[in-house]
N, C-alpha and C positions, 0 to 999 in steps of 0.2 A: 603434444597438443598445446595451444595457445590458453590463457588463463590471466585476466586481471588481478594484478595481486599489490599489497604497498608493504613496506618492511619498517616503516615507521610512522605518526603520527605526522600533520600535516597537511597543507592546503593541495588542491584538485593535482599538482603535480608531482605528488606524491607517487601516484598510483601508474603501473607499468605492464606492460604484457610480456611475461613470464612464459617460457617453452618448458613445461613439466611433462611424465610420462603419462600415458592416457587411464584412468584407473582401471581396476576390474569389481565388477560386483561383489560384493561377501552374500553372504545367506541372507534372505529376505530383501535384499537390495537389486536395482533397477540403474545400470545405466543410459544414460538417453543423451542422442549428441543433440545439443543447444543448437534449433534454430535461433531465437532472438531471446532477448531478457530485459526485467524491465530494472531506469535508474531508479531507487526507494529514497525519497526526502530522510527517513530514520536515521541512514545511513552516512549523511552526514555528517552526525556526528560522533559517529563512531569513526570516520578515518579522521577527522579533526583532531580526537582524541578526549573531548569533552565526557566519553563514556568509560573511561578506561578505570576510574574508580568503582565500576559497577561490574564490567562485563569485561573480564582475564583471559587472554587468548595469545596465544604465541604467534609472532613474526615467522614468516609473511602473513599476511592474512586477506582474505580474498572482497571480493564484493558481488552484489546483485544477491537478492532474496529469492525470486522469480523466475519463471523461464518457459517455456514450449519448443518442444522437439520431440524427436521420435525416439522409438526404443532400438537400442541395439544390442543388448547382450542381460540377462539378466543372472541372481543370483541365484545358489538352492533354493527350494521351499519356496518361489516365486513361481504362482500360476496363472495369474491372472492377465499377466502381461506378456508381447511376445515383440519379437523384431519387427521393427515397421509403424507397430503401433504410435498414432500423433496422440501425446501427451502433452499436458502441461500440469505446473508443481509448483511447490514451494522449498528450499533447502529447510534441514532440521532446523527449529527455532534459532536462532543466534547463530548460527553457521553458514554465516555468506558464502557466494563463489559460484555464485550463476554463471555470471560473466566468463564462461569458461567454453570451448568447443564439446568437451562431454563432463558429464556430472553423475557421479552417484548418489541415489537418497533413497531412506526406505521407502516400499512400495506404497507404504502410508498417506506417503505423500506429494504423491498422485492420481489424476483423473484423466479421461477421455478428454481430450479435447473438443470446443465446441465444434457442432461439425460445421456451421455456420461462418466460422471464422478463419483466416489464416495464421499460420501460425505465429507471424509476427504481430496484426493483433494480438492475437491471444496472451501474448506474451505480456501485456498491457496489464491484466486481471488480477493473476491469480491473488497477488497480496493485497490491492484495494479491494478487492472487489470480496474477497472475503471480510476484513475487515469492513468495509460496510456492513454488508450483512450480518454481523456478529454484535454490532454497535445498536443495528435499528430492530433486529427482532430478538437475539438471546437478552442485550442489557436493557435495553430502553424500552421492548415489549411495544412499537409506535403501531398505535390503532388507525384504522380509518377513520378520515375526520379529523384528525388532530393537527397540530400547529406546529410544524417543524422548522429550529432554524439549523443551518449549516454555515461556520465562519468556516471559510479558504475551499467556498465552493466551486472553486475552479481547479484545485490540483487534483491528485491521484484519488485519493480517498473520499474527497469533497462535490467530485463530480461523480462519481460511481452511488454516493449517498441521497443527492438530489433525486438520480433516477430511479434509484429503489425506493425514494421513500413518496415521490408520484406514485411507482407501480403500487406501494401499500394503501395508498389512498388518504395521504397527507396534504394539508395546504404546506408548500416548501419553499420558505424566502431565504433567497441564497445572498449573502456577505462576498464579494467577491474585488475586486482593483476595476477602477473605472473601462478601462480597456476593453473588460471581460466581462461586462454587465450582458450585451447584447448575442453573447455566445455564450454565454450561460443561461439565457434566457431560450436558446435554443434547445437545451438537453430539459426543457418542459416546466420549469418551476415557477409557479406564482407570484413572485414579487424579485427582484434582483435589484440589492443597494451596494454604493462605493463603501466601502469599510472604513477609507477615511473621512469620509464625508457624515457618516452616518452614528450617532451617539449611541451609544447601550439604551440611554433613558430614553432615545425619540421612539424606540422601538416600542409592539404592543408584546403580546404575554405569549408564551409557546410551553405547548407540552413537552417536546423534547429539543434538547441542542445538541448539537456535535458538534464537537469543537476542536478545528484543526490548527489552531493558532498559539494557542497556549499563554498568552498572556488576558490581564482584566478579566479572569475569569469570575469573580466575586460580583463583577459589576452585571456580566453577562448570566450568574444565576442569578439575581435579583430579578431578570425578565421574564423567569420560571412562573406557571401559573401555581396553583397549590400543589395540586398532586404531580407537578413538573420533575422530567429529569435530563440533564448533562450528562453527557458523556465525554471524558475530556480522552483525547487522543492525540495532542501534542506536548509540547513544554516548551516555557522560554525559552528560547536559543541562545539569549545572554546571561540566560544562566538554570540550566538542565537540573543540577543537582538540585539545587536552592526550591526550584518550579516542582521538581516530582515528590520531594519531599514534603512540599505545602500542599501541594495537590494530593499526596495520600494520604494526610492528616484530614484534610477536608473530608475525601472519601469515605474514610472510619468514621469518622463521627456526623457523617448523615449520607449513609449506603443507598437511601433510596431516593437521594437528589443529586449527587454523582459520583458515575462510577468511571473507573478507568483498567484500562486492561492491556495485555502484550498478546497481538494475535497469533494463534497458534492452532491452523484450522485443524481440524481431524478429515480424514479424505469424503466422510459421507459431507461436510462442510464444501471441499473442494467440486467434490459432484454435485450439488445442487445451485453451485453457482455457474455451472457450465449449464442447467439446466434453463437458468433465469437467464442466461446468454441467450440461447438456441429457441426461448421463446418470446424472447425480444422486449423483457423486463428492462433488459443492461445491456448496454453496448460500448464497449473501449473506448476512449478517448488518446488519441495519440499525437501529441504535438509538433513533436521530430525524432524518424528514426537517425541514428548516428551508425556510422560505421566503428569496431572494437577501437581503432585507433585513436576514437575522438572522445574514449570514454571519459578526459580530464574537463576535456572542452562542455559534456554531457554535464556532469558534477558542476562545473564554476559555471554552468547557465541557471544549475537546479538553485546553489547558493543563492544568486542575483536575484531571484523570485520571478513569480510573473508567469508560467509552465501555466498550458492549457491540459489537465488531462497527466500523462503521463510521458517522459523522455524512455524511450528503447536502444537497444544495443541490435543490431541485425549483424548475425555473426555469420550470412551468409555475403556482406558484404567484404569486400580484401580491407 
């Protein structure tokens, strides 16, 4: 079977398709051949190699967090699922390699897919859309009524968060690149400013922020009301360590103004997002699906910035 994989650190042409054997399920595990997967902004920099002080993992190593496809073979002790079944998932935490023709993972983690969706949407989901969901109701608790803002409300996580936090009954002003004010203004949200245009201080007071951007975050909790909370979900990109390290000193010494977190859904997480799918809380946002061969081209579009939504791999294309 085919499989994106890189064998060393380095820019979008690093990464290669790889002819490895097809796996076989072990006990409790579910293989499912990949209709489509989506590209993860995280993930950049882990094939850059900016994460390699944190997170040890042996050459080759693979990519895509995400995925939807069907079942095809499963392990012992696996009942729940059979051949046929459209799924979508997430690989174990820190274990890319969506990007593959078939994947094994535990049954954990996986859900039904929506049945609403194809599965190439779907493929769009599973990791924003959980991660929103994880941001707006387990850490930040956002009530009805409240003042949400979202910086980098246009990408994968940032659009999936607008709409959930409408569907929660938020006023929701999305931060987003002048481009993408008027499409962003589409997926429902209350006010949509250019990010470069727009100061921390012009801004007024918000109960919660998600923050996809990872830098000026000091200046962006200052726009916290009293009982305000950030959620931060990115880190500088020019400089990861230095960001996460500031940013979880921050965290410990004031837990209830921001938190930050590595998402790691549990499958009843993964089903209730297929369920916010199916009744039209959430709906994918996909900017271009790529065919497996263009997944360099995918990556050095993601680096460039600018992605409406999410970039996909359609592994049913040659």
């Amino acid at each position: 079977m085919r499989v994106v994989q890189y064998d060393r650190f380095g820019p979008p042409e690093v990464l290669r398709i790889n002819e490895v054997p097809t796996p076989h399920p072990g006990p409790g595990e579910v293989l499912v051949e990949v209709h489509a997967a989506s590209v993860d902004a995280g993930e950049i920099a882990f094939r850059a190699g900016k994460m390699r002080r944190i997170v040890r993992a042996k050459f080759p190593r693979g990519t895509g967090g995400d995925f939807a496809g069907r079942v095809t073979a499963v392990g012992s002790g696996v009942h729940a699922w059979h051949a046929g079944d459209a799924v979508w998932g997430l690989m174990p935490h820190f274990a890319f390699g969506a990007i593959a023709d078939y994947v094994t993972v535990p049954e954990q983690r996986l859900a039904r897919a929506p049945k609403n969706l194809s599965l190439l949407d779907a493929a769009a989901l599973p990791v924003s859309g959980t991660t929103a969901m994880t941001a707006l109701t387990d850490k930040a608790h956002l009530a009805h009524g409240e003042r949400l803002l979202v910086r980098g409300a246009a990408g994968g996580v940032g659009s999936i968060a607008v709409q959930l936090g409408k569907a929660l009954g938020a006023h929701v002003t999305a931060l987003a690149g002048a481009r993408n004010l008027d499409w962003v203004k589409e997926l429902g949200v209350d006010a949509a400013l250019d990010y470069r245009t727009t100061r921390p201080q012009d801004l007024g007071r918000f109960d919660v922020i998600v923050d996809m951007v990872g830098t000026d975050l000091g200046a962006y909790r200052a726009r916290l009301t009293r009982r305000g909370r950030m959620i931060a979900l990115a880190f500088d990109p020019d400089r990861i360590i230095t960001s996460m390290v500031s940013t979880g000193l921050r965290a410990a010494a004031s837990p209830r103004r921001i938190t930050l977190f590595s998402n790691n859904p549990s499958a009843d997480r993964i089903a209730e997002l297929a369920q916010s799918v199916e009744a039209g809380s959430i709906r994918p946002v996909i900017d271009t699906a790529f065919p497996m061969a263009d997944i360099a081209q995918a990556h050095r579009r993601l680096e460039a910035g600018g992605v409406r939504g999410k970039y996909v791999i359609d592994m049913q294309r040659s």
